[in-house]
C-alpha positions as CSV (number, residue, x, y, z in Angstrom):
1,X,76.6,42.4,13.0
2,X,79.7,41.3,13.6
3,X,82.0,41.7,16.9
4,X,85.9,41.2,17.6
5,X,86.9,39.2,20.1
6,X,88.4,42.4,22.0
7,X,85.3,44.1,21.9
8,X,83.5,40.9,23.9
9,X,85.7,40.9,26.1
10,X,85.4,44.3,27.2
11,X,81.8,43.8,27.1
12,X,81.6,40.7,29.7
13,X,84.8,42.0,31.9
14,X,86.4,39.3,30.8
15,X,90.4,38.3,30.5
16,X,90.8,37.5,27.2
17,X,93.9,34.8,25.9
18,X,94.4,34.9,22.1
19,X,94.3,36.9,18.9
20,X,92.0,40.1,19.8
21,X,91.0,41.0,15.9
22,X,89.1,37.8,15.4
23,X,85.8,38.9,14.1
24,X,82.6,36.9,15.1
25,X,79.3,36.8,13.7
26,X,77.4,35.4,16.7
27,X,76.9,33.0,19.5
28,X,76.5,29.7,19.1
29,X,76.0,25.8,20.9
30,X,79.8,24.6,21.3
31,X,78.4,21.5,19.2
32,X,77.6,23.6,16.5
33,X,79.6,26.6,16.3
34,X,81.2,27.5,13.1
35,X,84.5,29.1,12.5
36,X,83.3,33.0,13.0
37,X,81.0,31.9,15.9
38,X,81.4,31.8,19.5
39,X,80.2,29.7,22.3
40,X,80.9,28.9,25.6
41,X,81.7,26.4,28.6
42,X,79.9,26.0,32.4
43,X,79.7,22.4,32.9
44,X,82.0,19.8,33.0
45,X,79.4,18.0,30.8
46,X,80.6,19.3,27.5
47,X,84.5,19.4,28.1
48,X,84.5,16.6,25.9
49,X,83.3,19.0,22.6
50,X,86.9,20.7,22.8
51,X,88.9,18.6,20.9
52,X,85.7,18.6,18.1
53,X,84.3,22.3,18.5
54,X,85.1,24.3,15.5
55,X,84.2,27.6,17.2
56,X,86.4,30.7,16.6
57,X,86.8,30.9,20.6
58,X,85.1,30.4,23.8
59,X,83.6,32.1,27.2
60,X,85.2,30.0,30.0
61,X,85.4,30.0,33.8
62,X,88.6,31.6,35.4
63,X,89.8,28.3,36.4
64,X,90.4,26.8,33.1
65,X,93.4,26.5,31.6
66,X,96.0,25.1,28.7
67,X,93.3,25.7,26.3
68,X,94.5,25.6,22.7
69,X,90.8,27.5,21.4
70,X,91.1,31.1,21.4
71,X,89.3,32.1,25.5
72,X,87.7,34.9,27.7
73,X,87.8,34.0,31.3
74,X,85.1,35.1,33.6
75,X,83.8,35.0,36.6
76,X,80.9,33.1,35.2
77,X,81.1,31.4,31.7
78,X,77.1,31.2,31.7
79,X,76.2,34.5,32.3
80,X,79.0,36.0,30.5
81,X,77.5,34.1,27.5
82,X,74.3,35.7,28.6
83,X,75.3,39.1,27.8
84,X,77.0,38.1,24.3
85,X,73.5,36.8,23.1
86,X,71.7,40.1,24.4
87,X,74.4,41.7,22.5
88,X,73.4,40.0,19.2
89,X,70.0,39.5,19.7
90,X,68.3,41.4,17.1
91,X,65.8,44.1,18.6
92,X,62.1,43.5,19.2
93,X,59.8,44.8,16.3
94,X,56.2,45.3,15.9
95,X,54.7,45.7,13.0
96,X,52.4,48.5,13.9
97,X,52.7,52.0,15.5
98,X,51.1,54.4,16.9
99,X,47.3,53.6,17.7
100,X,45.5,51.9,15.6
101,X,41.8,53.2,14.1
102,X,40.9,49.3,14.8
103,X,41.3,49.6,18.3
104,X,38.3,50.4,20.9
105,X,39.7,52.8,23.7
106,X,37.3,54.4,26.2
107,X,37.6,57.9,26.3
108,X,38.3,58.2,30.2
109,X,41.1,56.0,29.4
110,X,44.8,57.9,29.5
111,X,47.5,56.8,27.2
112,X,51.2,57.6,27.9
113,X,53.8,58.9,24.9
114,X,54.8,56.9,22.2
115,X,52.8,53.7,23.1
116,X,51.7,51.5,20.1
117,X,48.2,49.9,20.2
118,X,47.5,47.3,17.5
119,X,44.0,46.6,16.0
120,X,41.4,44.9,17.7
121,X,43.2,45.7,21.4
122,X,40.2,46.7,24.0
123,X,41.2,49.6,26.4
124,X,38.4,50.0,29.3
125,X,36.8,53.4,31.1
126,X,39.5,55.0,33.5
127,X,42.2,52.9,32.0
128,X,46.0,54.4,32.9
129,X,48.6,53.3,30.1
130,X,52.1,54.4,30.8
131,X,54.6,55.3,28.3
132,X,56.4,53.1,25.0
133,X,53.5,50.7,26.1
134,X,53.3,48.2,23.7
135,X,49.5,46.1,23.4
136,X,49.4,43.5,20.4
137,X,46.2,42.3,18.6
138,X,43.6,41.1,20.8
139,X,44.8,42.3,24.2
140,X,42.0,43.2,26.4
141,X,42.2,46.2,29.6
142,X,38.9,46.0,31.5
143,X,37.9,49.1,33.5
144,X,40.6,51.0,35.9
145,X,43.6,48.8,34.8
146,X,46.9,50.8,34.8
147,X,49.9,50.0,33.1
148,X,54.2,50.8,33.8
149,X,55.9,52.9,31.3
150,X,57.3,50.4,28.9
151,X,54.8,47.4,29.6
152,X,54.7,45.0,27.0
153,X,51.5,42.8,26.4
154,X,51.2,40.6,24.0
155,X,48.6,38.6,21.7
156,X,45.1,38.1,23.8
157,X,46.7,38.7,27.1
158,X,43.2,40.0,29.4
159,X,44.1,41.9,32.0
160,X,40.9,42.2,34.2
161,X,39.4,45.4,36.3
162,X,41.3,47.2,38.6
163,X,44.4,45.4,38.5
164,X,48.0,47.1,38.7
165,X,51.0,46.0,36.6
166,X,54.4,48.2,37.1
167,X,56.6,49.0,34.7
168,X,59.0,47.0,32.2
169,X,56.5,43.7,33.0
170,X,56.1,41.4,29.6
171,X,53.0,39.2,29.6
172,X,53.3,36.9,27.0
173,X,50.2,35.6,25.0
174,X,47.0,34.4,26.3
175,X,47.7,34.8,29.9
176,X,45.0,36.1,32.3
177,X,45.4,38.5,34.9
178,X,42.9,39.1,37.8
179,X,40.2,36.2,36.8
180,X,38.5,34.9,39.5
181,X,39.8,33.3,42.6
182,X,38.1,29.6,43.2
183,X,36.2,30.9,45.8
184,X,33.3,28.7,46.8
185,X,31.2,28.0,50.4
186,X,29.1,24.7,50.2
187,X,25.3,25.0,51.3
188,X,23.1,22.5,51.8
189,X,24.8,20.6,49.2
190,X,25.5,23.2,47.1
191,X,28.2,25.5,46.5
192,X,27.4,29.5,46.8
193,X,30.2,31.9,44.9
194,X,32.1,34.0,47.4
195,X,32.3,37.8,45.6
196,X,36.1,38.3,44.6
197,X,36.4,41.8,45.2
198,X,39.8,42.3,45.2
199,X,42.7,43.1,42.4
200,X,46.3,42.0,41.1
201,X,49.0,44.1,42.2
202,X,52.3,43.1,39.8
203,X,55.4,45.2,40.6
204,X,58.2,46.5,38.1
205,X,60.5,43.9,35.8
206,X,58.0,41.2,36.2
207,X,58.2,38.6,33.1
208,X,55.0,36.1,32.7
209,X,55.0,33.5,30.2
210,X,52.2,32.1,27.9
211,X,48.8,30.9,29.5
212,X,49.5,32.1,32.8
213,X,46.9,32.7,35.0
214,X,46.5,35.0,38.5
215,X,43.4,35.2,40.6
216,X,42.2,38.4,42.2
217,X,42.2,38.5,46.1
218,X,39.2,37.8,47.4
219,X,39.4,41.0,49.4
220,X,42.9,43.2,49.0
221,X,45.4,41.7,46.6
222,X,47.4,39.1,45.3
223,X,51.0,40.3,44.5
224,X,53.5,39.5,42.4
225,X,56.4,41.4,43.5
226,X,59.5,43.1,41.9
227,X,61.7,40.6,38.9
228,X,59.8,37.6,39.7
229,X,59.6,35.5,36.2
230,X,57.1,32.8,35.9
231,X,57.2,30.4,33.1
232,X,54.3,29.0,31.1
233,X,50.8,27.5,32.1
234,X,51.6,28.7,36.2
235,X,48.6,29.1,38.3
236,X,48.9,31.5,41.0
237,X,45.7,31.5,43.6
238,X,43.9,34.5,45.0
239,X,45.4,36.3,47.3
240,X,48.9,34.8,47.3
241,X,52.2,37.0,47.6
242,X,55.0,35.8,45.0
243,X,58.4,37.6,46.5
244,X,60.7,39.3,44.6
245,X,62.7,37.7,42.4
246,X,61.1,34.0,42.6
247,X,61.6,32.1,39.5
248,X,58.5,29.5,38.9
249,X,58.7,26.7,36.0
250,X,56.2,25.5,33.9
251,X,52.5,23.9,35.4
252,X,53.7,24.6,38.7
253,X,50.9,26.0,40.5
254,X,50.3,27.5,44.0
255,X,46.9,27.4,46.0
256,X,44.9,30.4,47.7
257,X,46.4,32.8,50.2
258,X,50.1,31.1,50.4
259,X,53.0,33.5,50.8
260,X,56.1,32.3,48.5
261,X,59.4,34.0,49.5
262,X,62.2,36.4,47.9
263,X,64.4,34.5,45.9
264,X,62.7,31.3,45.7
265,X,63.5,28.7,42.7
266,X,60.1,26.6,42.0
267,X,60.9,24.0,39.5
268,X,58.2,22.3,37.1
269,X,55.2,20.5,38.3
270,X,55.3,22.0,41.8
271,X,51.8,21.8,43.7
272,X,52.2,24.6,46.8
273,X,48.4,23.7,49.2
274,X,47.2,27.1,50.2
275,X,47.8,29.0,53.2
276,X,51.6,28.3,54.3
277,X,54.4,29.8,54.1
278,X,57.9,29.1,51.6
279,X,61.0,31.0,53.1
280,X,63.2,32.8,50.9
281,X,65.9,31.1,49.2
282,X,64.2,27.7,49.3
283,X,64.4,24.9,46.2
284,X,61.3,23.4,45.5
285,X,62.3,20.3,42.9
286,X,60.2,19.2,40.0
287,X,56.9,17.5,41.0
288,X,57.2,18.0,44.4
289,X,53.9,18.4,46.4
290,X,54.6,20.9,49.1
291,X,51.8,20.4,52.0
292,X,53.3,22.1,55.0
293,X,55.1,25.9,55.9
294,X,58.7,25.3,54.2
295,X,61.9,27.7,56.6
296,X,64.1,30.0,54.8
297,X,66.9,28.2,52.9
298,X,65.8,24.7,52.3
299,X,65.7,22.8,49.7
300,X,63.1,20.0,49.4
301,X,62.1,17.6,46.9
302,X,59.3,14.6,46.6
303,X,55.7,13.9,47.4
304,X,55.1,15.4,50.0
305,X,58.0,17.7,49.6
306,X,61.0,16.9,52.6
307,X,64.5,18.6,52.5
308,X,66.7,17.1,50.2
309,X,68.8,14.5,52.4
310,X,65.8,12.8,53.5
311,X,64.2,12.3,50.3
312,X,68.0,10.9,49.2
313,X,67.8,8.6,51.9
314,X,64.3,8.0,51.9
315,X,64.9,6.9,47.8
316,X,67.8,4.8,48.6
317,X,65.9,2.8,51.1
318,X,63.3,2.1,48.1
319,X,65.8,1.0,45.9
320,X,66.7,-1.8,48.6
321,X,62.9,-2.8,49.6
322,X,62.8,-5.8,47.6
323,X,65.8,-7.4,49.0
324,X,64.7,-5.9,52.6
325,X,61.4,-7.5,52.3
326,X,63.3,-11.1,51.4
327,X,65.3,-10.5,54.7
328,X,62.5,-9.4,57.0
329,X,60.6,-12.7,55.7
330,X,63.3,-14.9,55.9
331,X,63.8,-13.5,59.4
332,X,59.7,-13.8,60.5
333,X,59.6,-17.7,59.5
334,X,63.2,-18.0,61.3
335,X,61.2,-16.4,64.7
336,X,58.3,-18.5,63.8
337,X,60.4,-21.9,63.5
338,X,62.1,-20.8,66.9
339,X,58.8,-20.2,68.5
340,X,57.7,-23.8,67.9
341,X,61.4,-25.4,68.9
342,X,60.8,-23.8,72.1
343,X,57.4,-24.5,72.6
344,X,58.2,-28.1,72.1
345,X,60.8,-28.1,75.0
346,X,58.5,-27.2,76.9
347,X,55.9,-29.8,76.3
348,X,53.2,-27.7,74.5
């Protein structure tokens, strides 16, 4: 596939500034971009590659300028970039279609149009699949699980009974949907399982990456609403509520019935204790332990998590500790040589 440079710039609503007829061939990293490739620039860090890059042109913010390369200006070099690799991306195949023999599907289960169904997928009683589903090997449906029009699932993904997943969701493979919460009462030394009876309600354009796993409610549901996107190995408790359009990083994990807002970023490593609150818009940075309710709009860092200026200030006062421990010693023996000076004036 090839693309002129025109024909980009149409496609990202961009201001292009050189020759238009310059074919390209595909994206590439500025570093590595040959001379029928393109690539692109968002942070100051890689200015430095423009005298070296031998890309045919670039994708740059509106507020450079003087550039020798062949440019598009956008709003937003990074997501204009964004749509030039969806643009060359080849499309998804499987290689199977249709239904396979191989697979086991209940007979009260309903499948939509045109879904595909590899072997050795396991499709439970009552079991609602929408339409241009697609289910690779090994994915299992316990009983009454229903399924979005164009859901993809892929390799041993389990999604357990009676859990809800919307449409256009990808679960990628081995994730776990609906297992048990960690429910457990301790009796005379003991502990006694508490019955999860509840489900997994996922909403539409939900993305969930490899070895994910969500816990069923208790009682009711744990959501996960609309375009949230959770990375690899994430834990998400029973009965939490993910807002819409959170982003999570990998082995970050949130504890039972915690409610995370709309909008929230959650870097890697996060630990959120149950039953608080995040506000939408917050910042969570990496391996930050967050222990208390977090308000709208903040953005907190450390362990425990505080906002951002205080953990700045509280890091530069640890960077100074040794030399403030010299000074508060030097100072303690200074009082304590005082102290005797004084108490020999006065004839102790």
């Amino acid at each position: 596939m090839r693309m002129t440079l025109s024909e980009i710039a149409q496609l990202i609503n961009g201001e292009l500034h050189g020759a238009g007829d310059i074919a390209i061939s595909g994206p590439a990293k500025i570093e590595e971009a040959g001379a029928d490739e393109i690539s692109f620039i968002s942070s100051k860090k890689y200015v430095h590659y423009l005298s070296t890059t031998k890309a045919a042109a670039l994708i740059v913010d509106r507020d450079y300028e003087d550039l020798k390369i062949p440019h598009i200006r956008v709003k937003d070099a990074y997501v204009g970039f964004l749509f030039v690799l969806k643009a060359f991306a080849p499309a998804k195949t499987h290689s199977f279609t249709g239904i396979s023999e191989k697979a086991y599907i209940a007979t009260s289960a309903r499948i939509g149009d045109e879904c595909s169904i590899a072997p050795f997928v396991y499709v439970g009683e009552n079991c609602r699949i929408g339409n241009r589903c697609v289910l690779h090997p090994g994915v299992v449906l316990a009983d009454n699980v229903s399924l979005g029009d164009d859901t993809i699932l892929y390799s041993n993904v389990s999604i357990r009974e009676n859990c809800q997943i919307g449409k256009r969701v990808i679960i990628h493979n081995g994730s776990v949907v609906g297992s048990d919460g960690f429910g457990f009462a301790p009796r005379d030394g003991k502990y006694i399982k508490i019955p999860q009876l509840g489900n997994v309600l996922i909403e539409d354009d939900v993305e969930i990456g490899a070895n994910v796993t969500i816990d069923r409610a208790t009682m009711g549901s744990t959501i996960i609403e609309e375009g949230v996107k959770l990375d690899n190995l994430v834990q998400v408790a029973h009965n939490c509520v993910v807002g819409a359009h959170t982003v999570m990083a990998a082995q970050s994990g949130i504890a039972g019935s915690t409610s995370v807002g709309r909008h929230v970023t959650v870097a890697g490593q996060v630990g959120i204790i149950g039953h608080i609150t995040v506000g939408d818009n917050t910042v969570i940075g990496a391996k930050s332990g967050v222990t208390k309710p977090i308000k709208a709009n903040e953005v907190v860092l450390g362990m425990p998590a505080v906002p951002m200026m205080q953990k700045k200030r509280i890091d530069i006062s640890l960077r100074h500790l040794p030399e403030t421990l010299k000074k508060i010693n030097s100072l303690e023996n200074e009082i304590i040589e005082l102290r005797e000076k004084i108490e020999k004036l006065h004839g102790r």
